[in-house]
gemmi code that builds the backbone of each chain (N, CA, C; Angstrom):
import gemmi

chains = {
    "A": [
        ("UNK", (-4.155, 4.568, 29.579), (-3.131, 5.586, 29.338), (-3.690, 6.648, 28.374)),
        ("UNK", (-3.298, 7.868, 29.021), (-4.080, 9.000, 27.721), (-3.444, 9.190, 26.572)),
        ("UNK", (-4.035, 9.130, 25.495), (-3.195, 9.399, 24.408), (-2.147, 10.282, 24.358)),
        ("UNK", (-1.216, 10.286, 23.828), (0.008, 11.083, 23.652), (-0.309, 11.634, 22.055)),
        ("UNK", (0.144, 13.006, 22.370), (0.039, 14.098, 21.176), (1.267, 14.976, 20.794)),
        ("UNK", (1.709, 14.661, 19.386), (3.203, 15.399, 19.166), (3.048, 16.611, 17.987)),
        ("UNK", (2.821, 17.918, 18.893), (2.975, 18.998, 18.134), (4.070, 19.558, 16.920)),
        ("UNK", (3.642, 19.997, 16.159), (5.054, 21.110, 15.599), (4.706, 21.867, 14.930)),
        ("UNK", (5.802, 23.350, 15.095), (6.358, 24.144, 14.373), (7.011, 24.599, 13.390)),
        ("UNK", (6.588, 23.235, 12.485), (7.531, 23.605, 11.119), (6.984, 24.592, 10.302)),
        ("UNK", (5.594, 24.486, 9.968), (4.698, 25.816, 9.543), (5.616, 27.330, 9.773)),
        ("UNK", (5.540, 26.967, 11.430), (6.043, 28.934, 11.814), (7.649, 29.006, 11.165)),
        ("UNK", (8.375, 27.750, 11.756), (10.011, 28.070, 11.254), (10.036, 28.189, 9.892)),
        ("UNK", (9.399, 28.235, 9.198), (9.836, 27.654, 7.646), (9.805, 29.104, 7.300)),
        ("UNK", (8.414, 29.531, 7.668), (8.277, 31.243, 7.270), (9.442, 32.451, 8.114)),
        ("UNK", (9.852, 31.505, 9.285), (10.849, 32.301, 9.961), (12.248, 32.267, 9.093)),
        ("UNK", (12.409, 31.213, 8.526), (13.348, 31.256, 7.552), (13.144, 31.278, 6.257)),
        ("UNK", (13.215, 32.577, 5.650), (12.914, 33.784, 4.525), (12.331, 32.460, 3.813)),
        ("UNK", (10.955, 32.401, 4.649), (9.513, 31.950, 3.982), (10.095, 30.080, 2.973)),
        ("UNK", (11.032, 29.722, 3.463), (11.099, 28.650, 2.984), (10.279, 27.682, 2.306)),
        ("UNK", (10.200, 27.027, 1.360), (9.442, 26.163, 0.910), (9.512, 24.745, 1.494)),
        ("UNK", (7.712, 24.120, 1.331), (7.644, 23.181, 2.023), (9.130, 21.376, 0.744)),
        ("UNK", (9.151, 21.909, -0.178), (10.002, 21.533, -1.056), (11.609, 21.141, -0.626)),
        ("UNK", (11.268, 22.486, -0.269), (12.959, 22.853, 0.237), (13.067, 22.591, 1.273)),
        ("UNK", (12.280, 22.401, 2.442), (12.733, 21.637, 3.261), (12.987, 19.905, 3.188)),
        ("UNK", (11.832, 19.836, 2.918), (12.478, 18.124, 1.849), (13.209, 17.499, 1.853)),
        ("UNK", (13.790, 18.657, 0.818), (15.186, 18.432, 0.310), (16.169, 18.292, 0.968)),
        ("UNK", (16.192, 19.154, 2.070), (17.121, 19.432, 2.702), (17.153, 18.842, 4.169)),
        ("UNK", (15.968, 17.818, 3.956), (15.484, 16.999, 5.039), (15.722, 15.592, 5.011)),
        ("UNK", (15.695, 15.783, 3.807), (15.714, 14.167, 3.403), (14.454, 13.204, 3.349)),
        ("UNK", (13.520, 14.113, 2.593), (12.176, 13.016, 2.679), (11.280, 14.013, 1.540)),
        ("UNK", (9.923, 13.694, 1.741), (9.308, 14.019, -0.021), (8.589, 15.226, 0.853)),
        ("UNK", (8.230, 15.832, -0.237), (7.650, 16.921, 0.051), (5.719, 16.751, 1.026)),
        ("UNK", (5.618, 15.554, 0.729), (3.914, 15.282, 0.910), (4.604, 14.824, 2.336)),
        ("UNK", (5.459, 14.263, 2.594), (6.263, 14.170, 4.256), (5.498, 15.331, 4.928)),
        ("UNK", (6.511, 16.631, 4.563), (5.986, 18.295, 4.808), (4.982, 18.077, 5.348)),
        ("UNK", (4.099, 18.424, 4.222), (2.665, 18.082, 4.496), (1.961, 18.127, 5.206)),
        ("UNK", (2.298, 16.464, 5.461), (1.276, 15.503, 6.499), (1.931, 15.717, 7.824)),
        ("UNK", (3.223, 16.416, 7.902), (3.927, 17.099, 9.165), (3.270, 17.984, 9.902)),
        ("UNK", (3.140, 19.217, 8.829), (2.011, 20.077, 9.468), (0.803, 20.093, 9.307)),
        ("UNK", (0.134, 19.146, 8.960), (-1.261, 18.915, 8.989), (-1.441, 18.302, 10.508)),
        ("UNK", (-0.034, 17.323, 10.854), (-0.287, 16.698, 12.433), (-1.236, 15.249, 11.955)),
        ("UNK", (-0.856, 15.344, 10.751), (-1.053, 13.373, 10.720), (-0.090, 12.492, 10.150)),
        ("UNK", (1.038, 13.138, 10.399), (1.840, 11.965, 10.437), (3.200, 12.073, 12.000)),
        ("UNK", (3.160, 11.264, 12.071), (4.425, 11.476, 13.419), (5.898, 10.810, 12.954)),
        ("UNK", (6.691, 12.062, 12.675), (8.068, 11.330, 12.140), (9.044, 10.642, 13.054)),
        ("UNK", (10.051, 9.977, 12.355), (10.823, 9.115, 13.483), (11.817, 9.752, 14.026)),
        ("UNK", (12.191, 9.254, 15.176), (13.481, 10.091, 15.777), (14.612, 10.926, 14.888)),
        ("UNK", (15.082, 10.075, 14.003), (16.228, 10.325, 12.997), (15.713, 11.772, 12.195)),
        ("UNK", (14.148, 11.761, 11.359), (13.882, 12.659, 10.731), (13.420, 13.616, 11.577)),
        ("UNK", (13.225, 13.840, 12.922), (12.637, 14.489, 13.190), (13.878, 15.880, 13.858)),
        ("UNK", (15.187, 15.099, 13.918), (16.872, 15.385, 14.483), (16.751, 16.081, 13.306)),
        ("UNK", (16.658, 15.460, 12.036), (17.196, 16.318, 10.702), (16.254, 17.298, 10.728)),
        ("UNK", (15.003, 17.819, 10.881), (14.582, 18.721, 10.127), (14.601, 19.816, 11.483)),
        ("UNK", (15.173, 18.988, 12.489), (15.544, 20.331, 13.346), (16.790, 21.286, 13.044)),
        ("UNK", (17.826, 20.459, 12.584), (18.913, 20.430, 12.316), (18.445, 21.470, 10.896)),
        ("UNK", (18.269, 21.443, 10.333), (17.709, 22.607, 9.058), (17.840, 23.799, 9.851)),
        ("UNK", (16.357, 24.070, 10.700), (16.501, 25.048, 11.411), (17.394, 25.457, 12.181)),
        ("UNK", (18.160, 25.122, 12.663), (19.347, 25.023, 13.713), (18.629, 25.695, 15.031)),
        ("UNK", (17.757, 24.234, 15.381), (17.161, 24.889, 16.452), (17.254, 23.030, 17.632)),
        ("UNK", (16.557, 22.863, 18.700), (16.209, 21.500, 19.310), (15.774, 21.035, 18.680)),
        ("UNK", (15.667, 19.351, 19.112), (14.507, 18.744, 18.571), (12.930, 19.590, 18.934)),
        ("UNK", (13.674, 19.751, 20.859), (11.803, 19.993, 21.342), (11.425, 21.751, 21.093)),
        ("UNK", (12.543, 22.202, 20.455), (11.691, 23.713, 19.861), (11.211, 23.796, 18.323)),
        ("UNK", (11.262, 22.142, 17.863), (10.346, 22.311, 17.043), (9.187, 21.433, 16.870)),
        ("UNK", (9.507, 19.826, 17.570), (8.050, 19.716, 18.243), (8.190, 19.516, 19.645)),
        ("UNK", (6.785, 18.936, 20.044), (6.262, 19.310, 21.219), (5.441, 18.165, 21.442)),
        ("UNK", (5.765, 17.746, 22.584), (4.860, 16.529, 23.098), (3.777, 16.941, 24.532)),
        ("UNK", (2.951, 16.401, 23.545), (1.473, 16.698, 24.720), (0.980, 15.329, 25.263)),
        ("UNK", (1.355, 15.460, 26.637), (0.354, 13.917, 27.238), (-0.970, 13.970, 27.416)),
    ],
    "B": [
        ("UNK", (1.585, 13.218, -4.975), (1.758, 11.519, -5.524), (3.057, 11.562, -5.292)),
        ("UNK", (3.443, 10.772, -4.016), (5.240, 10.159, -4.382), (4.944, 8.652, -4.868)),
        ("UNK", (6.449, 8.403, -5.071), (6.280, 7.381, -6.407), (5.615, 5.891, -5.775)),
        ("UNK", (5.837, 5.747, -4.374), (5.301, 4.774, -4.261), (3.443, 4.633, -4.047)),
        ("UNK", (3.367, 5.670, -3.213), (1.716, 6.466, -4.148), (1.011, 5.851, -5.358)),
        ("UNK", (2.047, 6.339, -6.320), (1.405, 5.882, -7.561), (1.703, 4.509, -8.124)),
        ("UNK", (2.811, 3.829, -7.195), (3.055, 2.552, -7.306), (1.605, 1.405, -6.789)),
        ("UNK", (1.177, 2.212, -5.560), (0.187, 1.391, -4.873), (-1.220, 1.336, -5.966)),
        ("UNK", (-1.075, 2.675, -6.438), (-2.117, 3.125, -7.679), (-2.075, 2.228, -8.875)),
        ("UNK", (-1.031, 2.099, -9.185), (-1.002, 1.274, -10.267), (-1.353, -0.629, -10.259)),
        ("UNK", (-0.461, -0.469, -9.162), (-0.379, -1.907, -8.568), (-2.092, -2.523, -8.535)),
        ("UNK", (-2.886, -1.616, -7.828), (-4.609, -2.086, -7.521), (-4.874, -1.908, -8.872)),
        ("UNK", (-4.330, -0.973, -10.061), (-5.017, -1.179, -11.234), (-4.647, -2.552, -11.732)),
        ("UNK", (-3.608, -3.062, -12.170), (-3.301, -4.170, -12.492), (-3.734, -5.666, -11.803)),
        ("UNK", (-3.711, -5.448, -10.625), (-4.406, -6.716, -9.995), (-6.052, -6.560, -9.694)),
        ("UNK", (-6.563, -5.373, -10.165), (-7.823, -5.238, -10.312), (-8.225, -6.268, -11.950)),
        ("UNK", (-7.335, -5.392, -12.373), (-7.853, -6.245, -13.873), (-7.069, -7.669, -14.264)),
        ("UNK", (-6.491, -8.178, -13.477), (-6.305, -9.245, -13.440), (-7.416, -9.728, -12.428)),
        ("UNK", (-7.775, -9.505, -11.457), (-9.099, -10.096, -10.889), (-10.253, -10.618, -11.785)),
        ("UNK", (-10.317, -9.029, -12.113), (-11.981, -9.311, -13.289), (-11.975, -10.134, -13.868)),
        ("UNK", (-10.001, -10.386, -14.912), (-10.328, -11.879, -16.129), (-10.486, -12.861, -15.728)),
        ("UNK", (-9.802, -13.370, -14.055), (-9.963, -14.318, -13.204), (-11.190, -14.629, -13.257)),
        ("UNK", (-11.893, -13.881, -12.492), (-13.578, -14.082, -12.584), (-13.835, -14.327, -13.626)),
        ("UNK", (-13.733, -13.367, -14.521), (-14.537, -14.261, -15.816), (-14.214, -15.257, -16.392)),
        ("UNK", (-13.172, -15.981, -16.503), (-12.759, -16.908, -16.927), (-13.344, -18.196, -15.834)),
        ("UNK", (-13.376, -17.837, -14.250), (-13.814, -19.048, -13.676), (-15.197, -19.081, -13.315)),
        ("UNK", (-16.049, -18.167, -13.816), (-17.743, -17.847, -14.005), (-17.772, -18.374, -15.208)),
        ("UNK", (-17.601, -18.246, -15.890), (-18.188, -18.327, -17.798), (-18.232, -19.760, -17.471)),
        ("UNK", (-18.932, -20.555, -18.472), (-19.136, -21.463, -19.297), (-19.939, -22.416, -18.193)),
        ("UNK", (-19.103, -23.945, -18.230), (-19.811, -24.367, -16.953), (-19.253, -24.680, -15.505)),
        ("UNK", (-18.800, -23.127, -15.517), (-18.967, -23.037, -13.864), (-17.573, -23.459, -13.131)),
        ("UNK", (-17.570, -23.228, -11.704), (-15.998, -23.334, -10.987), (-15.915, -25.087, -11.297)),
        ("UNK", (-16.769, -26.136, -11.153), (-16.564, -27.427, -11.616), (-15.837, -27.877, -12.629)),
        ("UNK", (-15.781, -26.692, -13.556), (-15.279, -27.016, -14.807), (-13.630, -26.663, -15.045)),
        ("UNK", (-13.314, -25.984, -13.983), (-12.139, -25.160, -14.167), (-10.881, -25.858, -13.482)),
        ("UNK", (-10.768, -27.238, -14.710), (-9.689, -27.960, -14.434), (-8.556, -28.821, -15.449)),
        ("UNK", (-7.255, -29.211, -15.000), (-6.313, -29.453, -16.224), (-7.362, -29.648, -17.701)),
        ("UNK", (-6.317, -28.892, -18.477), (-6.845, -29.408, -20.016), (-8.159, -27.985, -20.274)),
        ("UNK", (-8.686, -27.674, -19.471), (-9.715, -27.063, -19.672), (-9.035, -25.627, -20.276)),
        ("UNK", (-9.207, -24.908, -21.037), (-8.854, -23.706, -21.777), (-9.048, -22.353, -21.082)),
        ("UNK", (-10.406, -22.539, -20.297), (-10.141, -21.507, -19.437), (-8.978, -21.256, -18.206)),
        ("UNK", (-9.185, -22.517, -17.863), (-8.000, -22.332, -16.633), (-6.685, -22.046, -17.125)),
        ("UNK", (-6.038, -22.832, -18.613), (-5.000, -21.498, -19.116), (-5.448, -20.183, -18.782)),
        ("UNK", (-6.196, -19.775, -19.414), (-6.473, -18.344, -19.901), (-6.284, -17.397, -18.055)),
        ("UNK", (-6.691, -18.218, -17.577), (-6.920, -17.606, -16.003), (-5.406, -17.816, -15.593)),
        ("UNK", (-4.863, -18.530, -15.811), (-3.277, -18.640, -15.249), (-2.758, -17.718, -16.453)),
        ("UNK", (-2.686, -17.251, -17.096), (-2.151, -16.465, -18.387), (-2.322, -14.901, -17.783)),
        ("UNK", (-3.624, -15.295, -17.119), (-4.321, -13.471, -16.520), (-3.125, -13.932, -15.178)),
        ("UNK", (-2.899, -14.306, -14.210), (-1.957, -14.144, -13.282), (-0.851, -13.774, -13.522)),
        ("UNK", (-0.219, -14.902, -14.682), (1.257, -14.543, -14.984), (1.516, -13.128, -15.499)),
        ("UNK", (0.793, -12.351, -16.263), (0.658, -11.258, -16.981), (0.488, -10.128, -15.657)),
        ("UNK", (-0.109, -10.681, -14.637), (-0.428, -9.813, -13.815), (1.232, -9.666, -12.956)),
        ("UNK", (1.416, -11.034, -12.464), (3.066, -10.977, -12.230), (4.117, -10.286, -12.636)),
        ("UNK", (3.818, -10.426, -13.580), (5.217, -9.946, -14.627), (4.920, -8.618, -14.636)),
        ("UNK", (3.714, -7.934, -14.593), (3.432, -6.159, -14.787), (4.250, -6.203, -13.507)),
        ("UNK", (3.317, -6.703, -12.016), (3.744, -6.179, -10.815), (5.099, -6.299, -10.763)),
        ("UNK", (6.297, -7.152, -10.905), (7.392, -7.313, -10.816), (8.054, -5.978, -11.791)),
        ("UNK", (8.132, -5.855, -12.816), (8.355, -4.655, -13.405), (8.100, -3.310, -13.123)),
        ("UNK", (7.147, -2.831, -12.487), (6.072, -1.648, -11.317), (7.390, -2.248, -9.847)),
        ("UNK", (7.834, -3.377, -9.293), (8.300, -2.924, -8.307), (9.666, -2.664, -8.635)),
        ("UNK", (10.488, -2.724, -9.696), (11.796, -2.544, -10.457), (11.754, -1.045, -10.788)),
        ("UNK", (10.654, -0.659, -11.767), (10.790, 0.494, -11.771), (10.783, 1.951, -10.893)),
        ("UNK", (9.551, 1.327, -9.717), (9.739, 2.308, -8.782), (10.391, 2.020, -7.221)),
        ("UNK", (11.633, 1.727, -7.641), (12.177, 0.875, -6.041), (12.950, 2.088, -5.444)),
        ("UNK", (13.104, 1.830, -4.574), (13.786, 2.836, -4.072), (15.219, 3.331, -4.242)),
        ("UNK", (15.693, 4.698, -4.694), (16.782, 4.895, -4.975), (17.642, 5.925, -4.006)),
        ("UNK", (18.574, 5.114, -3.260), (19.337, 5.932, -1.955), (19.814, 7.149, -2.604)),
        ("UNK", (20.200, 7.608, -3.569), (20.713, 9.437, -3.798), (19.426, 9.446, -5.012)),
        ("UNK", (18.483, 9.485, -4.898), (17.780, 10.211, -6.123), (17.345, 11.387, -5.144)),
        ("UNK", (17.431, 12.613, -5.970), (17.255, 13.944, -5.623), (16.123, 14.656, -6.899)),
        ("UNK", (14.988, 15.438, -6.059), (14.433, 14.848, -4.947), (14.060, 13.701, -4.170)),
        ("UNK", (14.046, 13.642, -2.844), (13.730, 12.219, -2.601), (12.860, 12.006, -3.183)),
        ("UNK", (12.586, 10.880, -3.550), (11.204, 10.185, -4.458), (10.492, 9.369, -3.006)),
        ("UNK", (11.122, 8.307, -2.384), (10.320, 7.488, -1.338), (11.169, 7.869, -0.428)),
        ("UNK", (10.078, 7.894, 1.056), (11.098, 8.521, 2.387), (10.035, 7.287, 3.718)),
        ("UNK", (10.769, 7.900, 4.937), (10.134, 6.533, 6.017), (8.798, 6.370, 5.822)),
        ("UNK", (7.938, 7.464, 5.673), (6.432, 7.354, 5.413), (5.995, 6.947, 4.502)),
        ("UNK", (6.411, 6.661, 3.399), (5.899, 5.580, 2.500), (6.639, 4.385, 3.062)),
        ("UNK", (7.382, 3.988, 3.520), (7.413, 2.445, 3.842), (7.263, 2.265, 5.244)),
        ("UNK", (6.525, 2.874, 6.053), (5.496, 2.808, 7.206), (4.250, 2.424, 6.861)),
        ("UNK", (3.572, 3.219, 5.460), (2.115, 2.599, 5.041), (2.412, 1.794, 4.112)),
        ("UNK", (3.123, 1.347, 3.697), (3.645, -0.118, 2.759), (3.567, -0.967, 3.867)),
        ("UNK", (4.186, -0.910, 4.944), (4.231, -1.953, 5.956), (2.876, -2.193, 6.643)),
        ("UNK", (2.225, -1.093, 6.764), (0.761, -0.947, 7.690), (-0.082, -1.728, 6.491)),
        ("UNK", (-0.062, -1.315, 5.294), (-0.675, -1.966, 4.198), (-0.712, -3.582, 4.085)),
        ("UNK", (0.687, -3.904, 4.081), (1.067, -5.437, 4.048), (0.531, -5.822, 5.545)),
        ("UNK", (0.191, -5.639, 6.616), (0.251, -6.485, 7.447), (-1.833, -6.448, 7.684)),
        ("UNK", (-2.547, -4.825, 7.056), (-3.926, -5.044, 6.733), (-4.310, -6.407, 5.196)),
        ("UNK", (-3.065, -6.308, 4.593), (-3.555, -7.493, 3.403), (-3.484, -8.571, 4.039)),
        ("UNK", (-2.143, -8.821, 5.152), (-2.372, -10.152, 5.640), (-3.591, -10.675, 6.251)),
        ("UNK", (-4.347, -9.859, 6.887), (-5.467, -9.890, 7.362), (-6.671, -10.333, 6.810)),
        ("UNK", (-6.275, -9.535, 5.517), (-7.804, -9.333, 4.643), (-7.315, -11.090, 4.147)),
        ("UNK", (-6.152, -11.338, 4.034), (-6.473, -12.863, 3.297), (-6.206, -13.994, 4.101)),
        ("UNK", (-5.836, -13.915, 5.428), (-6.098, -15.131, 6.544), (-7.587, -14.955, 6.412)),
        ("UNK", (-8.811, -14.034, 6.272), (-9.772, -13.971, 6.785), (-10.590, -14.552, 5.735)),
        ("UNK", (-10.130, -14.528, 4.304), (-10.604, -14.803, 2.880), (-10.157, -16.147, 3.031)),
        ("UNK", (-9.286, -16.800, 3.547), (-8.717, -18.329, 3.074), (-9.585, -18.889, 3.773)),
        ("UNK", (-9.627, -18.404, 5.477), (-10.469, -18.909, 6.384), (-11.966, -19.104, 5.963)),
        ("UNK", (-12.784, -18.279, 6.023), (-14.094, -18.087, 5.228), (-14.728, -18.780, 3.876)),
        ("UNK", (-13.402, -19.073, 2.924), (-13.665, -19.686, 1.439), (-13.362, -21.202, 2.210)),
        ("UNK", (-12.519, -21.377, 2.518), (-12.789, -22.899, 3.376), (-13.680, -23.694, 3.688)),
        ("UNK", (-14.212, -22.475, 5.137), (-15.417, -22.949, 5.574), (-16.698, -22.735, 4.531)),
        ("UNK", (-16.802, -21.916, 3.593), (-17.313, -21.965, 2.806), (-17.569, -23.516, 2.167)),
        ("UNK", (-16.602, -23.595, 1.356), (-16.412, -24.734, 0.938), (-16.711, -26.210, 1.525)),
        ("UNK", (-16.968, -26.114, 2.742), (-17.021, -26.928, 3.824), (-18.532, -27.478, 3.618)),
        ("UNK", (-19.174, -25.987, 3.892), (-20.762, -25.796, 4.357), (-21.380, -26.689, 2.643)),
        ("UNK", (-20.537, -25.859, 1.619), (-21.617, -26.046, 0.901), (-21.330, -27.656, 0.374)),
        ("UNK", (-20.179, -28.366, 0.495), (-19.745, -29.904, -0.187), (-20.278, -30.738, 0.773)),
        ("UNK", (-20.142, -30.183, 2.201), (-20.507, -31.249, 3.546), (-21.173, -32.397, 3.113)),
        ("UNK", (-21.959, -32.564, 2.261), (-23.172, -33.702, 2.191), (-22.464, -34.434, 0.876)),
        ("UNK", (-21.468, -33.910, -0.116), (-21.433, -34.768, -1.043), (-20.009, -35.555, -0.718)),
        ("UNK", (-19.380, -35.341, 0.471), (-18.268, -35.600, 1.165), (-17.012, -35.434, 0.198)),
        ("UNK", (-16.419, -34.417, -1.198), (-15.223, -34.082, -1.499), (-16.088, -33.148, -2.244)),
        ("UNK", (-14.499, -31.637, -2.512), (-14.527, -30.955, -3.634), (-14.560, -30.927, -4.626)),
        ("UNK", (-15.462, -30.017, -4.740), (-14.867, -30.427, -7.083), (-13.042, -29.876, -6.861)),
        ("UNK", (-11.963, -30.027, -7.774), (-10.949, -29.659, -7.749), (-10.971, -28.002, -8.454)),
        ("UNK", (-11.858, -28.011, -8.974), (-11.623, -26.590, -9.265), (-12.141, -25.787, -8.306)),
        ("UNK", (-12.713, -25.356, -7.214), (-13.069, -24.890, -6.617), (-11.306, -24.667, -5.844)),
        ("UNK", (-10.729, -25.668, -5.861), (-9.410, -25.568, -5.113), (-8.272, -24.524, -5.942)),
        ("UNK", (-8.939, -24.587, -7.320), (-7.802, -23.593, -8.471), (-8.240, -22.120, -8.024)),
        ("UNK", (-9.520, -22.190, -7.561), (-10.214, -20.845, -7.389), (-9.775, -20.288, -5.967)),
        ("UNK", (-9.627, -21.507, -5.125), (-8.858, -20.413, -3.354), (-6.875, -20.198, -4.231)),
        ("UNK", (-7.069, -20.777, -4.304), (-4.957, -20.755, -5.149), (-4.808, -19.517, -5.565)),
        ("UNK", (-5.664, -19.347, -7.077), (-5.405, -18.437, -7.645), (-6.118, -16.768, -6.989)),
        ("UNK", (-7.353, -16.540, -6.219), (-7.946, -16.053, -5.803), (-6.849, -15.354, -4.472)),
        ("UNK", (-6.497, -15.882, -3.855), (-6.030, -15.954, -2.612), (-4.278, -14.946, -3.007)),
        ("UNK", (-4.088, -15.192, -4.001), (-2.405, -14.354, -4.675), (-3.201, -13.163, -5.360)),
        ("UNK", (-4.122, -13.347, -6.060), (-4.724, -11.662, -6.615), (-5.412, -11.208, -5.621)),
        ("UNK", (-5.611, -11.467, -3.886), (-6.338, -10.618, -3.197), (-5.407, -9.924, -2.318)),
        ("UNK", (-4.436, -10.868, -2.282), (-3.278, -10.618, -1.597), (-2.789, -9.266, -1.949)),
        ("UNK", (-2.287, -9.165, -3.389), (-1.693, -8.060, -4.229), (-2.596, -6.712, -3.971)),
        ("UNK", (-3.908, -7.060, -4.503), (-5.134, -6.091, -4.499), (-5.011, -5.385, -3.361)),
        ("UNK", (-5.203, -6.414, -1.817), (-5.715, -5.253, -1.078), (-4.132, -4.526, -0.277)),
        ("UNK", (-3.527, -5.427, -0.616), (-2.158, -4.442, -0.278), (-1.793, -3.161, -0.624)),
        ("UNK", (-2.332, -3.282, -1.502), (-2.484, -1.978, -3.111), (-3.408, -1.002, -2.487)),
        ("UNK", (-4.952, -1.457, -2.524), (-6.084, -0.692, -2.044), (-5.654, -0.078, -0.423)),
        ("UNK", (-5.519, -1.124, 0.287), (-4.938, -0.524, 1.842), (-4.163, 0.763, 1.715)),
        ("UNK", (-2.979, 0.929, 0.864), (-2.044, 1.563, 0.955), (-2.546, 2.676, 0.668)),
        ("UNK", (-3.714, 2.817, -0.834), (-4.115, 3.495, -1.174), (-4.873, 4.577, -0.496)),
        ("UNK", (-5.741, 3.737, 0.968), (-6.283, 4.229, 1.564), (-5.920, 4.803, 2.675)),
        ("UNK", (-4.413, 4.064, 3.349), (-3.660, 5.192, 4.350), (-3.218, 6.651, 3.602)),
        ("UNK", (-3.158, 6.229, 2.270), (-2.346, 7.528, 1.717), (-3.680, 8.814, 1.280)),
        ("UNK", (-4.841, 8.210, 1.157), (-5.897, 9.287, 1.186), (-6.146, 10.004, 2.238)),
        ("UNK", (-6.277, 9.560, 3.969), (-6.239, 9.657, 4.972), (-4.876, 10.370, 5.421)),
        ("UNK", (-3.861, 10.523, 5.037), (-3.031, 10.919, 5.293), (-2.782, 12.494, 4.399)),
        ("UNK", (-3.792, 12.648, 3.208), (-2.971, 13.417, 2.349), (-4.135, 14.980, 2.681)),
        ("UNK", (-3.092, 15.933, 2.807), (-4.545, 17.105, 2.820), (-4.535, 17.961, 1.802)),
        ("UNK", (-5.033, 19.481, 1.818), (-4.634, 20.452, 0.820), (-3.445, 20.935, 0.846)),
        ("UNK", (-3.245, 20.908, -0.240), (-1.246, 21.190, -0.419), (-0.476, 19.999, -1.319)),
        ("UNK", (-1.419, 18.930, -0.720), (-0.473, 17.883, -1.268), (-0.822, 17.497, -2.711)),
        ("UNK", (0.397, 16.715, -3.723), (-0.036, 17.241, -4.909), (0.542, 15.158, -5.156)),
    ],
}
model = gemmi.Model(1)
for chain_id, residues in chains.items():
    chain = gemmi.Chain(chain_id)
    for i, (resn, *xyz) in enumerate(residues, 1):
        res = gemmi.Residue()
        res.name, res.seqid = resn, gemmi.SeqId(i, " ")
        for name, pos in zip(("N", "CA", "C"), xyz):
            atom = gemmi.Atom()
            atom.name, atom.element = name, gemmi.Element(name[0])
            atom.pos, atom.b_iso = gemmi.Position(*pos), 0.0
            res.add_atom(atom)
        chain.add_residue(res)
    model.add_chain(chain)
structure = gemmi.Structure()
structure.add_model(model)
structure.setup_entities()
């Protein structure tokens, strides 16, 4: 089976929303800031629940803010 | 550094240096043969555990997890590599019990029993490696995990 790869856009939304901090999303995420991070670095893969909330920040999908690559 | 970060940090410091007195206490004088009831070192080496206990138990009180602390302090990803951690320590010490065994095996085979201290040394050895590499593991998903930015 080929590996599966899960993109995201929190990088671009954050700056789409008046340049947000990786902090402040966090916060407002419900998880630590080094979460952030390792989010957009693409080494960590969050769980369903956090991944609902930090869409939910943006008020956007889950899948317009990540992205699954087979 | 989130707190459990520096929990794992601390944690390998303390069962690091509870290792070392271990060792030295069951190296010095004459030897793992010697390291049995009555003998002063083997206090001193159970004195280095309990001390080591009592830090770690206090380190997991102080940094436990708190459901409304704002900012979050610990979130799923620290207790994803707490868990990935604990199940690489289990590893590292089925493989240490296994090995000091047969160890033990190879080298008594001919005099057909153990000295008993050699048995204080898998006991006590086997709970400070446990701690250690749970600690070190964690330490090391969280290096691997951490890039520029992270503080």
């Amino acid at each position: 089976m080929a590996k599966a790869e899960i993109r995201n856009y929190i990088r671009k939304l954050r700056f789409e929303h008046g340049e947000m901090t990786q902090q402040e999303l966090a916060d407002l995420s419900g998880c630590t800031r080094q979460t952030i991070v390792a989010l957009e670095h693409g080494k960590y893969v969050p769980s369903l629940a956090l991944a609902f909330r930090i869409a939910k920040v943006f008020k956007r999908k889950v899948e317009d803010v990540f992205n699954f690559n087979e | 550094m989130t707190l459990w970060q520096k929990r794992a940090l601390l944690s390998a410091l303390i069962w690091g240096i509870v290792a070392a007195g271990f060792l030295v206490c069951f190296l010095s004088g004459y030897g793992p043969s010697a390291f049995i009831e009555g003998n002063p070192r083997r206090n001193i080496g159970a004195a280095f555990l309990a001390a080591g206990i009592l830090s770690y138990t206090l380190l997991l009180y102080f940094t436990k997890k708190r459901r409304k602390a704002r900012p979050v302090l610990v979130d799923e990803r620290d207790q994803t590599l707490s868990r990935k951690a604990s199940e690489g320590a289990f590893f590292v010490l089925a493989l240490f019990v296994f090995l000091f065994s047969i160890a033990l095996h190879d080298a008594f085979r001919d005099k057909g029993s153990v000295p008993i201290g050699w048995l204080w040394s898998l006991a006590y050895s086997s709970w400070i490696l446990a701690y250690l590499s749970q600690a070190v593991i964690a330490l090391i998903f969280y290096s691997r995990m951490s890039s520029h930015g992270e503080g």
